[in-house]
C-alpha positions in Angstrom: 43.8 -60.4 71.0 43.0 -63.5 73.1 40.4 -64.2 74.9 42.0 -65.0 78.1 43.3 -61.4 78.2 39.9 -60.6 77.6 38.7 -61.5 80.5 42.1 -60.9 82.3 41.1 -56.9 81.8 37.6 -57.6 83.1 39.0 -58.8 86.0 41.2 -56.3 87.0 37.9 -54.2 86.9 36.9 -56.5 89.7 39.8 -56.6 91.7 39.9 -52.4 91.4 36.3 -52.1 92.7 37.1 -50.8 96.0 40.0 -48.6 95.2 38.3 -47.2 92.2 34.7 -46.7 94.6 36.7 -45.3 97.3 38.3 -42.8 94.9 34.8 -41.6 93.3 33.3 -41.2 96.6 36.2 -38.5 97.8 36.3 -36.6 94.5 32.7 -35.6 94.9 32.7 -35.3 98.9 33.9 -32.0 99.0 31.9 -30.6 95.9 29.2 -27.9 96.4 26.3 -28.6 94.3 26.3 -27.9 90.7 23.6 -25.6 89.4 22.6 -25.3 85.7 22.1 -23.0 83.9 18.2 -23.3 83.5 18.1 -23.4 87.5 19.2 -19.5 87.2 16.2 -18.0 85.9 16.9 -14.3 87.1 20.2 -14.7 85.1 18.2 -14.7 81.9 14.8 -13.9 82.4 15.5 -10.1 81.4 16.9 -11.0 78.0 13.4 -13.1 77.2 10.7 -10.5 78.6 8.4 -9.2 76.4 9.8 -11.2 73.5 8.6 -14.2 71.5 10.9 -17.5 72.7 11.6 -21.0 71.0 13.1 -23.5 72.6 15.4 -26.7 71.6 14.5 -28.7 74.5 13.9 -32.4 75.1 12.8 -34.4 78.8 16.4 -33.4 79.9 15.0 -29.7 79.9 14.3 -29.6 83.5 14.5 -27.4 86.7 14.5 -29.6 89.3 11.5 -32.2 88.5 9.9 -29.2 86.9 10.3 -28.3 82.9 11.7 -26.0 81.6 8.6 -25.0 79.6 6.3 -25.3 82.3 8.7 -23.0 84.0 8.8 -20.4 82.0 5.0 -20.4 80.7 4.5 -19.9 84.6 7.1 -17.1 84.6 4.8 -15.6 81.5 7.4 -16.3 79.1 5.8 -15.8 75.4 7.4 -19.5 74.6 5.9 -20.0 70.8 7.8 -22.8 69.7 9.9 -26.1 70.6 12.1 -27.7 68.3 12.5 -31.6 69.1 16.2 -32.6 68.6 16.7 -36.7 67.4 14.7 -38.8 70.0 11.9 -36.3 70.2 10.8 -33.5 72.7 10.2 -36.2 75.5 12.9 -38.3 74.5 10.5 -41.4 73.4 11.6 -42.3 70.2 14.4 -44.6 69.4 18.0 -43.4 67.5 17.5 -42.7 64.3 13.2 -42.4 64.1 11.6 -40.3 62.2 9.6 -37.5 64.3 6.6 -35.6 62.9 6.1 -32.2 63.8 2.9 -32.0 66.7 1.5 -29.8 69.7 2.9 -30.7 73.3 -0.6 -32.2 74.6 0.2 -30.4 78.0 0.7 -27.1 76.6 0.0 -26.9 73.1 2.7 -25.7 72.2 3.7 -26.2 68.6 6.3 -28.6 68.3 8.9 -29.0 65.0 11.3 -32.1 64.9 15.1 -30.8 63.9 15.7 -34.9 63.1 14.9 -36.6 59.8 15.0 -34.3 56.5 14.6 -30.7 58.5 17.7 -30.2 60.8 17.8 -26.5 60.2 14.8 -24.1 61.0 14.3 -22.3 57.9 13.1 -18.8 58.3 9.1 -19.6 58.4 10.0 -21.5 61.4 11.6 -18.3 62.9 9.6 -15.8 61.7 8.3 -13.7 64.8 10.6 -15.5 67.1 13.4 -12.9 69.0 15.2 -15.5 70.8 16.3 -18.8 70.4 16.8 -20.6 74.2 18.9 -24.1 74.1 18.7 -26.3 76.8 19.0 -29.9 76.2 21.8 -32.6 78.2 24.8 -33.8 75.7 27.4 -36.5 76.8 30.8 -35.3 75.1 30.6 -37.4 72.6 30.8 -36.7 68.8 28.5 -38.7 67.7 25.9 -37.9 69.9 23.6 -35.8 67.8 22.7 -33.1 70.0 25.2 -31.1 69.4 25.0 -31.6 65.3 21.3 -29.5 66.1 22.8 -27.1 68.6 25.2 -26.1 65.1 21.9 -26.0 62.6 20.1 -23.7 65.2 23.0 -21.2 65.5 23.5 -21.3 62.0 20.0 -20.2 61.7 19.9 -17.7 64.3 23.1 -16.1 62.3 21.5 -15.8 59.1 18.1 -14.8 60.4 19.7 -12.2 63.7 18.1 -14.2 66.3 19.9 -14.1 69.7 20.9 -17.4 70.7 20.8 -18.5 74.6 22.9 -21.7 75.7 21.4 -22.4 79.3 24.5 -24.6 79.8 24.7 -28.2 81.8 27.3 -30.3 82.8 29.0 -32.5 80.7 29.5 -36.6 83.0 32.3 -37.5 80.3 34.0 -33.6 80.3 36.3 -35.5 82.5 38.9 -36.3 79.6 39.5 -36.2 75.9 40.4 -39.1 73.2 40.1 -40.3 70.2 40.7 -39.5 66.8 39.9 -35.8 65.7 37.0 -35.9 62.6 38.6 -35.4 59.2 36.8 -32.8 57.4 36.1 -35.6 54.3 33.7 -37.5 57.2 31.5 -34.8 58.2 28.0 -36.1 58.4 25.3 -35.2 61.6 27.4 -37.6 63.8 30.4 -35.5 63.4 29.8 -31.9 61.7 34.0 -30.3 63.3 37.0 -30.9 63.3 36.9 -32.5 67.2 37.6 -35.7 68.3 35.4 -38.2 69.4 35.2 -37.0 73.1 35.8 -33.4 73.3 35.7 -32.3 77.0 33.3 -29.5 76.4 30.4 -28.3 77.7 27.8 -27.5 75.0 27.8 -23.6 76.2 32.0 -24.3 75.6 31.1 -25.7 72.4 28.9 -22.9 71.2 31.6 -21.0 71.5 34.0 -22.5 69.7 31.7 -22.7 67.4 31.5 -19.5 66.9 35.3 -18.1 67.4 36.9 -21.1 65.3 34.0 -19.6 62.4 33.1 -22.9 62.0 29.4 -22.1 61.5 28.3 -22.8 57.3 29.2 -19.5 55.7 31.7 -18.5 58.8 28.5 -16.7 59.9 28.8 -15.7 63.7 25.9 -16.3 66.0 24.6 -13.3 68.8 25.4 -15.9 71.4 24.6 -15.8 75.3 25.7 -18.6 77.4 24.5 -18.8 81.1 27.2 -20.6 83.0 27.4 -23.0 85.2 27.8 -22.6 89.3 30.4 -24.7 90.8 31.1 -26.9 87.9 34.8 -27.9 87.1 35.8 -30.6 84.4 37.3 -32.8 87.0 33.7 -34.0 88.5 32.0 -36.8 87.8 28.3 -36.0 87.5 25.3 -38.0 87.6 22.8 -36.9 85.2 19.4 -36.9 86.8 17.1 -37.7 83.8 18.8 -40.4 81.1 19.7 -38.1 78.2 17.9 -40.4 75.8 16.5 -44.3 75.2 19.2 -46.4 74.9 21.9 -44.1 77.5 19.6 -45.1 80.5 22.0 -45.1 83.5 25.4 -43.8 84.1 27.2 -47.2 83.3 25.6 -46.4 79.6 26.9 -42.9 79.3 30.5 -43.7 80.9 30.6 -47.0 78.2 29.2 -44.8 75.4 32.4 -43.2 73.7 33.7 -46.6 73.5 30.6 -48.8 72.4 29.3 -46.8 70.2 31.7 -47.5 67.7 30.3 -50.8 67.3 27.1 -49.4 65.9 29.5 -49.5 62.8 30.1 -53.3 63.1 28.4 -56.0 63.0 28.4 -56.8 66.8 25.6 -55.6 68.6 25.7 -53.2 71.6 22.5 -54.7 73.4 19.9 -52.2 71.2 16.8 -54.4 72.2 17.8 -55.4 75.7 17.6 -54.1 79.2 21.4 -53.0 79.1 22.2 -51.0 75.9 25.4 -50.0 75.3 26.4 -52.1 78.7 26.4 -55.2 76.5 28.3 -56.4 73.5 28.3 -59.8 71.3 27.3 -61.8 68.0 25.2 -65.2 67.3 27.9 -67.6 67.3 30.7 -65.5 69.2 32.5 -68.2 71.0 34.2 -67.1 73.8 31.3 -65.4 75.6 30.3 -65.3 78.9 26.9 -63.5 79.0 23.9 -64.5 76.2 21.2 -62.0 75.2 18.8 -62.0 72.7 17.8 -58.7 71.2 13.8 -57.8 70.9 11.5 -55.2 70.0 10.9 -52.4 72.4 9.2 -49.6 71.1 10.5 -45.9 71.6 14.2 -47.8 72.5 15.0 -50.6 69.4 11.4 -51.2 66.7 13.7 -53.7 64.8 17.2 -54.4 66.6 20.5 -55.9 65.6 19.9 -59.7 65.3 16.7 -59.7 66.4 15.6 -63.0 68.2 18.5 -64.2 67.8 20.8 -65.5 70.8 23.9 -63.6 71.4 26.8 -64.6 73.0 29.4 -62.0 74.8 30.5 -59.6 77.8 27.9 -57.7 79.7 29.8 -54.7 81.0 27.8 -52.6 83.3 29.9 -53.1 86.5 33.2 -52.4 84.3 31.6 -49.1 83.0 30.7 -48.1 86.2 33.7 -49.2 88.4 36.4 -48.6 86.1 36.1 -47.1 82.6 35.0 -44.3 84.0 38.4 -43.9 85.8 40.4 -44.6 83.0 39.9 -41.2 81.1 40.0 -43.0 77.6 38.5 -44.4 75.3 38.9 -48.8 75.3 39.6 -50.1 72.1 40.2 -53.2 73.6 36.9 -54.5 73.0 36.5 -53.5 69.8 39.9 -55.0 68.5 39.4 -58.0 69.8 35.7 -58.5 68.6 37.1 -58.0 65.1 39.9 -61.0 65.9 37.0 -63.4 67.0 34.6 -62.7 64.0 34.2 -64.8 61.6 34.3 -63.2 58.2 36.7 -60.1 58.2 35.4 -58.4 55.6 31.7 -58.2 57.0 32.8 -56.9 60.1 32.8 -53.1 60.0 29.6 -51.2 58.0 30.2 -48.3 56.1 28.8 -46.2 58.6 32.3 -47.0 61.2 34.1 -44.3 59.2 31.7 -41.4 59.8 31.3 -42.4 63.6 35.3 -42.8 63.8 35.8 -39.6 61.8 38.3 -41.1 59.9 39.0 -44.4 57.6 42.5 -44.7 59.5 41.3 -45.6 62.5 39.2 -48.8 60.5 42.6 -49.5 58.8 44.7 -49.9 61.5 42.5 -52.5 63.5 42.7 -54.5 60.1 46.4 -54.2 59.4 46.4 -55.1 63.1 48.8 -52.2 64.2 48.8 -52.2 68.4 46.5 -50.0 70.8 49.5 -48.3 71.4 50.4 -47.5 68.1 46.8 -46.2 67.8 46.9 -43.9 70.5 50.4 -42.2 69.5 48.7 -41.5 65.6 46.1 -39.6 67.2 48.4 -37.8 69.7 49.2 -34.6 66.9 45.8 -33.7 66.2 44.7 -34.1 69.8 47.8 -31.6 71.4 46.4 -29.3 68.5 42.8 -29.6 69.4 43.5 -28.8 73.1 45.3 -25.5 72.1 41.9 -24.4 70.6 40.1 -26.0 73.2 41.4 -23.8 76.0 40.7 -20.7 74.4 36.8 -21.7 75.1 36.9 -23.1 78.6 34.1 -21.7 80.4 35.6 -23.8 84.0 38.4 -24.9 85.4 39.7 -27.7 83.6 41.0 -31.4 84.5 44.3 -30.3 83.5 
């Protein structure tokens, strides 16, 4: 990979910018508004009356700009509990913290992280509960670990006959699916099934599958209730109101996201530490950059980033995210093929960690034996038709297909 086709691809992003706009603006002129599945109260208020509730909510847990567990409270919901997925019940903690268990200080409500050593409520955490509400804003991506807690929670609820309720929401990268499907050998809480790396679900579609492909620990099946989503289809592009957590903090981000965050198993950075995560990439040293940043401390976002104070030179690629990736339905391994070219020692370029967010050692294989994009693509193409087969079986809305 050269660097002037590099920057050839970024500007083709440029000279698409008006076509691509144009486009976006008439696939969502004609769209009624979405509403969520928290946003429908009198669809499952009944099944929570007069019962004891806990919630797996973070600050994406909203109705309108109010949340969800203000909501309810006011409704006279018995809420008892909140379990805090990875980044903490008010998303403030940075990938990856640890989160002690505390009270909400606006409610005290007790609150119990499901990120660090407990990812699974054992049954003191249950006990009393009747219902189990989840409501919390995922991207479609794998690795993205809200849906690794969504899995521990129904896995509890099984074991311990606790209904489960999946107040559903929309999913901005449902648009498409790619990328390699996990190998069973990888599974870690970046990747727990057999699904590839951006699945085109919703997480109320996912709970399902969950449960029909019995891929719950034991092959237990969770009492599951999903309230749907109101003129949703997977062929919108939908702007999340709230940023899902730290380092996703606009829509650029999230559309970037299935392809940067590979590179969290590299040794390039992806702009932890800056203003632009995962809208940035680059090394100290890189020499073909264009754009320099220099990673720093922010707390709640990146305590001790990638090359910290240290000057790093690469592409910022917010306006490509935004005015183009977005459009190209698949995942760009551009980038991270031709980072791996430029660096300097080979053998220090990918962590051990790669495999688990790529599901697979293959795909870390073939950008070292240098086999083409295309090539790529085509080795994935079996396990993706099969995935898609199962897929449909779970579709909750009309698909982009």
């Amino acid at each position: 990979m050269k660097t002037l086709a590099f920057l050839s691809s970024l500007a083709i992003a440029a000279t698409t910018h008006a076509q691509v706009l144009s486009h976006s603006v008439t696939q969502g002129s004609d769209s009624k508004k979405i509403i969520t599945g928290a946003e429908q109260t009198k669809e499952y208020l009944p099944l929570l009356e007069g019962k004891n509730i806990a919630l797996v909510a973070n600050q994406t847990s909203l109705i309108g700009n109010t949340h969800l567990v203000d909501s309810l409270l006011s409704l006279k919901v018995k809420v008892k509990v909140v379990f805090a997925p990875e980044h903490g019940f008010r998303g403030e903690a940075e990938a990856g913290e640890t989160i002690s268990g505390n009270t909400d200080r606006k409610t005290g409500i007790k609150i119990i992280s499901l990120y660090g050593e407990k990812k699974k409520p054992p049954p003191n955490d249950l006990e009393g509960i009747d219902a189990v509400v989840f409501d919390i804003q995922d991207v479609g991506v794998r690795f993205y670990t809200y849906i690794s807690t969504m899995q521990y929670v129904m896995e509890a609820c099984a074991e311990q006959n606790k209904i489960f309720i999946v107040l559903d929401r929309p999913n901005p990268n449902g648009y498409y699916i790619d990328g390699p499907v996990m190998e069973d050998k990888y599974k870690s809480f970046v990747g727990r099934t057999p699904i590839p790396l951006v699945h085109g679900l919703t997480v109320g579609e996912y709970a399902g599958m969950l449960n029909g492909e019995q891929w719950l620990d034991g092959k237990v099946k969770c009492n599951l209730v999903v309230v749907r989503l109101k003129n949703y289809t997977h062929s919108v592009f939908y702007t999340l109101p709230v940023p899902p957590s730290p380092n996703l903090p606009d829509m650029p981000a999230v559309y970037l996201y299935p392809s940067l965050g590979l590179f969290e198993g590299t040794a390039v950075s992806i702009g932890r530490g800056t203003d632009l995560p995962f809208q940035v990439i680059g090394f100290p040293g890189f020499d073909s950059g264009s754009y320099s940043f220099t990673p720093k401390s922010i707390p709640g976002k990146a305590a001790h980033p990638m090359y910290e104070g240290m000057e790093c030179k690469g592409y910022m690629l917010k306006d490509f995210g935004e005015m183009f990736i977005r459009n190209s339905k698949s995942i760009y391994l551009f980038w991270l093929m031709a980072m791996y070219d430029k660096y300097p020692d080979h053998t220090k370029f990918f962590t051990s960690y790669f495999d688990k967010l790529a599901g697979t050692a293959r795909l870390r294989e073939q950008i070292t034996n240098r086999v083409s994009e295309e090539e790529i693509r085509k080795s994935w193409k079996p396990a993706l038709d099969a995935y898609k087969l199962i897929r449909q079986k779970y579709l909750l809305y009309p698909d982009f297909e």
